[in-house]
N, C-alpha and C positions, 0 to 999 in steps of 0.2 A: 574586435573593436574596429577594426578597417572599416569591415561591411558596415556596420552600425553607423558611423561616420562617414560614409559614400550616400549612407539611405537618408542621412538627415539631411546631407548637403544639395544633392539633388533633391530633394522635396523642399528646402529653400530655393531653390534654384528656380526651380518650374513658378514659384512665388513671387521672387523677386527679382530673378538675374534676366527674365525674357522681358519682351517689349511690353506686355500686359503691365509688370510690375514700374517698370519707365514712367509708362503713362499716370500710374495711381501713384508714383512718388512725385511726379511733377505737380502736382496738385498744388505739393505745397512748397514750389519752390517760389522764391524771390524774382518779382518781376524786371525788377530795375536793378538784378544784381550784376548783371555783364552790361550795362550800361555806364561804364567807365574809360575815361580818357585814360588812353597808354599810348600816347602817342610817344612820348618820354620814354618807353620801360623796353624794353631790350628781351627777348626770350628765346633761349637756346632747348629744342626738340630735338632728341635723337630717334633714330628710327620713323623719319618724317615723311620718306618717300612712299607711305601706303597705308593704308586702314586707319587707324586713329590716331595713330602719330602724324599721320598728311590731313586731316580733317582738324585739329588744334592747330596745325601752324594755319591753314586758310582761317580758320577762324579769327584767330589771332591774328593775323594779316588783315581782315576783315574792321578791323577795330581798332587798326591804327599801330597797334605796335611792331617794332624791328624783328625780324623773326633772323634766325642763325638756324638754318636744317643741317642735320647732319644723320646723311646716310653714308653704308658700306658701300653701294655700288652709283660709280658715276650717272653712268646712264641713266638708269629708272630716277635717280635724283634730279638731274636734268631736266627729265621728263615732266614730275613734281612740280619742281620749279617752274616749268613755262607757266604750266595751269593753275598754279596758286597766284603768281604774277597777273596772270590774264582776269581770273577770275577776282582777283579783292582790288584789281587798282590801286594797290601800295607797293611802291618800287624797292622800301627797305626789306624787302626779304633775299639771302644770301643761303647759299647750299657749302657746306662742307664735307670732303670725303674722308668718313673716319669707321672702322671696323672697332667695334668696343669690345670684340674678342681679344683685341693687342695692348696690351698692358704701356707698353714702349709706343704706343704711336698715340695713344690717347695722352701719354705725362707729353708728348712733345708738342699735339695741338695744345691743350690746357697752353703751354709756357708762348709758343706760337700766339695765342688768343692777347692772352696778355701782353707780352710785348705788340700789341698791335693799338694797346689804348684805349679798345670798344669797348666800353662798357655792357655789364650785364647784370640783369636785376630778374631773371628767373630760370633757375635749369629744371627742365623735364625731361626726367631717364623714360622713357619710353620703350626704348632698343629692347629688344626679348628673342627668344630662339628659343620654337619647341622643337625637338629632332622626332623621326619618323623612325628612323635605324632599330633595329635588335640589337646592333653593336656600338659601346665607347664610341664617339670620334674627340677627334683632339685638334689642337691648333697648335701651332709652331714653337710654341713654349709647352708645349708637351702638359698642356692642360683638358681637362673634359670641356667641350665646347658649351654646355648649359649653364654651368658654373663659371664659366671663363666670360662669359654676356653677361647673363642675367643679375649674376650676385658679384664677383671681381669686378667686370668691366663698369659695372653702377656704384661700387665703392670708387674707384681710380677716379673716374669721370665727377663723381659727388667731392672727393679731397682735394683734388688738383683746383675744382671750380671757385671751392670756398674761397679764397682770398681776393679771389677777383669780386664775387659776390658782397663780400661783405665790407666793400667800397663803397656798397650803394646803398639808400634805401630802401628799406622793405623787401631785403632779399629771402627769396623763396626757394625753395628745391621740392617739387613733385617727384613721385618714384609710380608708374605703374605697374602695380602687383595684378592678382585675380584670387578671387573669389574662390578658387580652387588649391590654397595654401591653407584655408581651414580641416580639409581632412589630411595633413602633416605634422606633425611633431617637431621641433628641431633637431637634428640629425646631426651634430660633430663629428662622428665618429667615420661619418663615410660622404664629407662634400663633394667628394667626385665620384663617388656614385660605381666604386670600384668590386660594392658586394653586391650589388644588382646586376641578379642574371636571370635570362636573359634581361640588356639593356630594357628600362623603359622610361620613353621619353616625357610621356604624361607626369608620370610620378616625378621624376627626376625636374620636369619646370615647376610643378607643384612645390616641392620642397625649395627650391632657390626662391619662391615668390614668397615662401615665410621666412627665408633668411632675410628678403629684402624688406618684411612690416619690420622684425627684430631693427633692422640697421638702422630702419627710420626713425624709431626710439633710441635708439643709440646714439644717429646724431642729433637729435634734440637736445640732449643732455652736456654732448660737446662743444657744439657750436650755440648756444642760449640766445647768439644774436641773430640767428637765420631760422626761418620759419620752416619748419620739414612736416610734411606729409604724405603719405600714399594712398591710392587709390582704388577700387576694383569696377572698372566699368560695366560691368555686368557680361551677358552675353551676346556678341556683338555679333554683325555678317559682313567678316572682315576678310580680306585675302587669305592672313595668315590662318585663320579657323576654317578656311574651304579645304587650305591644302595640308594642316596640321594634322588634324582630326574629322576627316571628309564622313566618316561612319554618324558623328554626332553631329557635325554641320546637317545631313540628308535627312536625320531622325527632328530634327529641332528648328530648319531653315525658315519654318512658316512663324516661328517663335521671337526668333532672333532680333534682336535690337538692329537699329541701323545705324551707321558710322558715327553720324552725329550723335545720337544718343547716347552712343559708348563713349564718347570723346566729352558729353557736357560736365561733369564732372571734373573731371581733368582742366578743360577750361575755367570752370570757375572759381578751382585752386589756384591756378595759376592767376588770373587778374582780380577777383570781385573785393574789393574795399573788406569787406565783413569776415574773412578766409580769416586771418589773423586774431580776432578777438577766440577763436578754437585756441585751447595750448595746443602746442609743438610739439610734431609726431603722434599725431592719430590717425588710423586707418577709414577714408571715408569710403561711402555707397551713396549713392545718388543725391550726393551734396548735403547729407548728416553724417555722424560719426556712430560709426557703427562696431562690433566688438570683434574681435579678433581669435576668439575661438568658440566652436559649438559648445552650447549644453552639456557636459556629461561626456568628454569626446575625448579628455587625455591629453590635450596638445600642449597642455602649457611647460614651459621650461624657465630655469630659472637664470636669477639677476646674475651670476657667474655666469652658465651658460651663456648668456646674450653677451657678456664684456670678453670672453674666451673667443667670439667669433669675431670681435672688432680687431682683438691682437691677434688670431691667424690673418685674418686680411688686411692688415698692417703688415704684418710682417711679409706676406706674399706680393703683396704692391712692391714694398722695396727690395726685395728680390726679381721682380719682373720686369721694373720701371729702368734697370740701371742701364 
């Protein structure tokens, strides 16, 4: 069943995920849809310092709205920051230094933010880590690093944010997943990835990016007054994919989508008037709503399983967060 759903997904992929497919979905995209004032709207990026997390906040910057970056490492944020600065001529963009592996530093910016008054009217989990290693690694709470980013550190970041969010009008929360959590099943039994030997890290971001469609349905149903969705940019030619998976970046680089393209979607969740007439918590692709498991593939899991994974990550938040 693996092979069988590797074969379908890449033969999707070659279809839709490379820049050939960009080109023939933009066909029909909306001309005047990112033609919107946000001069007003506030938007928080994490993972902002590179690839399509630093490509949405220029954009974004580009267009008028407040941008809040938030990367792990000073410097290359820094860095980010002069050039987004430079490049859109909008002075409200602000850099934060936050590691979304840390359960305890992400509850204290959230409380930090807030008591600060800023308003915010759209969070974008972006932040992702695929690891390279044949072995576990872990982070200081004795967590698996893929799972402690990808799927924790985007629940923490998505709960702590809601109350500040849903101050405002037309709050939003984007999540980007990828295209690569359709050949996964949801997995309870091992989120940290402890029966996986040798480690692999491919699979292991694979699976956290379909806990993170699940969560996005999850919170739709929790929160009914915040707009949730996610995303799969397709295949991008991004830092993180040169130095992730360099074997498929060299097989595929003449293919691959460019920053921007991987990023338009994203964007236009995040601002275009029309995002919102979609219900809350659908999985997009190139700015339609697109389905969540192959053909014939096995992956589905069910309405316990999905609300099982809300109260583990409930519960490991507030054991993390204290």
């Amino acid at each position: 069943m693996t092979f069988f759903r590797n074969v379908v997904w890449f033969t999707k992929g070659l279809r839709e995920y490379t820049k050939s497919g960009y080109e023939k979905a933009s066909v029909y995209f909306g001309q005047d849809d990112l033609k919107v004032d946000i001069s007003q709207r506030s938007f928080m990026i994490t993972g902002a310092n590179s690839g399509i997390g630093k490509t949405t906040a220029l954009t974004i910057a580009k267009l008028g709205g407040v941008v809040h970056m938030v990367c792990r490492n000073r410097e290359r944020g820094e860095k980010a920051l002069k050039e987004i600065l430079e490049a859109s001529g909008n002075t409200n963009v602000y850099l934060h230094e936050l590691d979304i592996s840390k359960p305890r530093a992400i509850a204290a910016f959230a409380q930090s933010f807030e008591e600060s008054g800023k308003p915010l009217h759209v969070l974008i989990n972006n932040a992702g880590v695929l690891l390279t290693e044949t072995e576990r690694q872990f982070t200081e709470d004795d967590l698996e690093v893929t799972f402690a980013t990808n799927t924790l550190g985007t629940h923490i970041m998505t709960t702590s944010f809601i109350p500040i969010l849903s101050k405002y009008e037309d709050p939003r929360v984007v999540i980007v997943t990828s295209g690569g959590m359709l050949v996964q099943k949801l997995d309870l039994k091992d989120l940290q990835f402890s029966r996986l030997k040798p480690f692999d890290g491919t699979m292991a971001y694979a699976q956290t990016k379909r806990q993170q469609v699940v969560l996005t349905e999850q919170y739709s149903c929790r929160w009914p007054g915040v707009h949730f969705s996610c995303m799969h940019p397709g295949w991008a030619d991004t830092p993180g994919v040169r130095t992730s998976i360099p074997g498929f970046y060299n097989k595929m680089k003449d293919k691959l989508r460019t920053e921007e393209q991987g990023a338009d979607t994203l964007v236009w969740l995040a601002v275009a008037k029309g995002v919102t007439q979609h219900p809350s918590g659908l999985f997009f692709q190139d700015r339609k709503v697109v389905p969540v498991h192959l053909p014939l593939a096995w992956t589905r899991s069910s309405p316990q399983e999905h609300e099982k994974l809300m109260e583990i990550l409930d519960s490991l938040s507030a054991q993390t967060t204290k």
